[in-house]
C-alpha positions in Angstrom: 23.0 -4.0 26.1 23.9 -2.3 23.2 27.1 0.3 23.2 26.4 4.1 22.2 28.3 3.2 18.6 25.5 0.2 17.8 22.7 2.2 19.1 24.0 5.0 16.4 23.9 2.7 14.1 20.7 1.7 14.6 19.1 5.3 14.5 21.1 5.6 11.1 19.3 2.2 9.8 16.1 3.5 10.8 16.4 7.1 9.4 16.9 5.8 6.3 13.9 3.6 6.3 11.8 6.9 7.3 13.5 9.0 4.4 13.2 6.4 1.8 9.4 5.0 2.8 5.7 6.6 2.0 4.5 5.2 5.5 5.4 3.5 8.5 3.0 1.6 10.2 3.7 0.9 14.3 2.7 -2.7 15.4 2.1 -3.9 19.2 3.3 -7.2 19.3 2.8 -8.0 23.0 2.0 -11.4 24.2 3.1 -12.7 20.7 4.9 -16.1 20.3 8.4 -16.0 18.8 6.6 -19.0 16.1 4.1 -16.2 15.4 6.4 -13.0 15.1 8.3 -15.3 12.8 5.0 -16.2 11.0 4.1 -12.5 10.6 7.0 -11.1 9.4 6.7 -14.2 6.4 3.2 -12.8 5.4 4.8 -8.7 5.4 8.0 -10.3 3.6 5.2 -12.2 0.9 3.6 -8.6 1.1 7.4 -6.9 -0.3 6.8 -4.9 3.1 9.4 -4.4 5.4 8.9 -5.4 8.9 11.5 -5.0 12.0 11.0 -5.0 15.4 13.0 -1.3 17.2 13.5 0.0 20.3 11.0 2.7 20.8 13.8 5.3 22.0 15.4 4.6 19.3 12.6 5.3 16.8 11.7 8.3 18.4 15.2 9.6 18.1 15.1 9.0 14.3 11.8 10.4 14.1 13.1 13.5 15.9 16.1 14.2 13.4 13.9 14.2 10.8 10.9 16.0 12.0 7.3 15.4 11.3 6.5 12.0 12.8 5.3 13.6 16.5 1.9 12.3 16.2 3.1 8.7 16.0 5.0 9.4 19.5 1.8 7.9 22.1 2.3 4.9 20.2 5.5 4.0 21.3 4.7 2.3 23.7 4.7 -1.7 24.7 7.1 -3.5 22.3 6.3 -2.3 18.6 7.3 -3.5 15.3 7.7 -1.1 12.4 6.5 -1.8 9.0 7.8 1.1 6.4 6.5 0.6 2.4 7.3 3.0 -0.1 4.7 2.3 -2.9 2.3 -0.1 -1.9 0.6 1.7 1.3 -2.3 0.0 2.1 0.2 -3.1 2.0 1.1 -3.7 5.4 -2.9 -2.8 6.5 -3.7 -5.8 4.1 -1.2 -8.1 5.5 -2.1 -7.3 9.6 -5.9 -7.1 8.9 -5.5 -10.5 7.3 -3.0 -12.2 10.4 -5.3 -10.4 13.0 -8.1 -11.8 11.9 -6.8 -15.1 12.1 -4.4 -14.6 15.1 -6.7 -12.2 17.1 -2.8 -10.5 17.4 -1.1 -8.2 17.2 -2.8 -5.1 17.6 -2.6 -2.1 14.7 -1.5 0.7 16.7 -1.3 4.3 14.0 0.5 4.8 10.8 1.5 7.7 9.4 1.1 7.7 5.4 2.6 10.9 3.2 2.3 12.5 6.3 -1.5 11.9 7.2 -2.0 10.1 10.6 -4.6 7.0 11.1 -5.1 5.7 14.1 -5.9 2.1 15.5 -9.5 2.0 14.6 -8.8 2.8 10.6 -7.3 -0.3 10.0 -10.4 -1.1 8.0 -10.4 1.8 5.9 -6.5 1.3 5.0 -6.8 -2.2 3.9 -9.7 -1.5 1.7 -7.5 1.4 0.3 -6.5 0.7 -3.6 -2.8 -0.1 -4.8 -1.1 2.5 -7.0 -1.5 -0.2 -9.9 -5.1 -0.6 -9.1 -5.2 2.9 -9.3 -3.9 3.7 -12.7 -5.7 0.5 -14.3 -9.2 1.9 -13.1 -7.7 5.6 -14.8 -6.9 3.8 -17.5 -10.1 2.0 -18.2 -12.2 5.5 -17.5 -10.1 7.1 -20.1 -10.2 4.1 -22.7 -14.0 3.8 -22.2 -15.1 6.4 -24.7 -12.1 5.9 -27.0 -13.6 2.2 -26.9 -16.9 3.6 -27.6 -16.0 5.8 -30.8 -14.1 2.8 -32.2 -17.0 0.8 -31.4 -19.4 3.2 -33.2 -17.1 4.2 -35.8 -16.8 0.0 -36.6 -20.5 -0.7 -36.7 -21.0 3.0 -39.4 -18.0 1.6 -41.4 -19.9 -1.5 -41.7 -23.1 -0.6 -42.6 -21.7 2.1 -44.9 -19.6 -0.3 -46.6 -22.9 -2.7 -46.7 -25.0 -0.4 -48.2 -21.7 0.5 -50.9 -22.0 -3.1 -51.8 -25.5 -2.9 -52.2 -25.6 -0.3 -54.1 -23.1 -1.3 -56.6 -24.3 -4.5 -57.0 -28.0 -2.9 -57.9 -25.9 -0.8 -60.4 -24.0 -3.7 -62.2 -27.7 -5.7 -62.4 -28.9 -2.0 -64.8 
């Protein structure tokens, strides 16, 4: 059993995963293997996510000094494992989708992203959600598009302006 000075220490650790993440994600691992817990946390380490397993009441505390995660609170429940991400959100949604799917385990419980909730059922919707760098490349390519275009156009004039140039000072040389 921990003493009251680890169990602080604890809350501290997890505090600062809540302050410096985007999201936290809350896992049910019941009736899980310890070979499959170990495999799991592989595919969120492969996924940069980080993934530790907390005492509820200890989460909740850490939640309650910083305020704003009360919706997560009926999901703390069972034996959970947190998953907290800073950039890549839909990240840890990729990763269980992908091991549930294969593993029928462990079962999505809610996350709580920039401060919106989803429940268990939007698993779905948050692994089909888009990376930031997936993001800004699609922004990217809708803003280069027309530049593209005006080169493209402004190429093809320039050519046939400079062909009909040649031609015409070649007709001028044969005077």
């Amino acid at each position: 059993m921990p003493t009251i000075s680890e169990k602080k220490a604890i809350v501290e650790e997890i505090t600062g995963h809540l302050n410096s993440s985007n999201a936290v994600y809350v896992t049910n691992y019941s009736r899980m293997s310890v070979s499959d817990m170990g495999l799991l946390r592989g595919k969120f380490r492969e996924g940069n996510v980080f993934f530790k397993v907390y005492k509820n009441t200890l989460v909740k505390r850490a939640m309650d000094t910083i305020g704003g995660y009360e919706k997560l609170y009926p999901s703390l429940e069972d034996q959970n494992g947190f998953a907290f991400v800073d950039e890549e959100l839909a990240a840890p949604a990729k990763v269980l989708k992908d091991y549930i799917k294969e593993h029928k385990k462990p079962q999505f419980r809610a996350a709580l992203i920039d401060g919106e909730f989803y429940g268990e059922e939007q698993l779905e919707a948050l692994a089909s959600m888009k990376s930031k760098d997936e993001i800004i490349g699609d922004i990217l390519g809708l803003l280069m598009s027309p530049i593209n275009n005006i080169i493209g156009g402004l190429q093809a004039q320039g050519g046939n302006l400079v062909g009909a140039v040649k031609t015409i000072a070649e007709k001028g040389e044969s005077n």
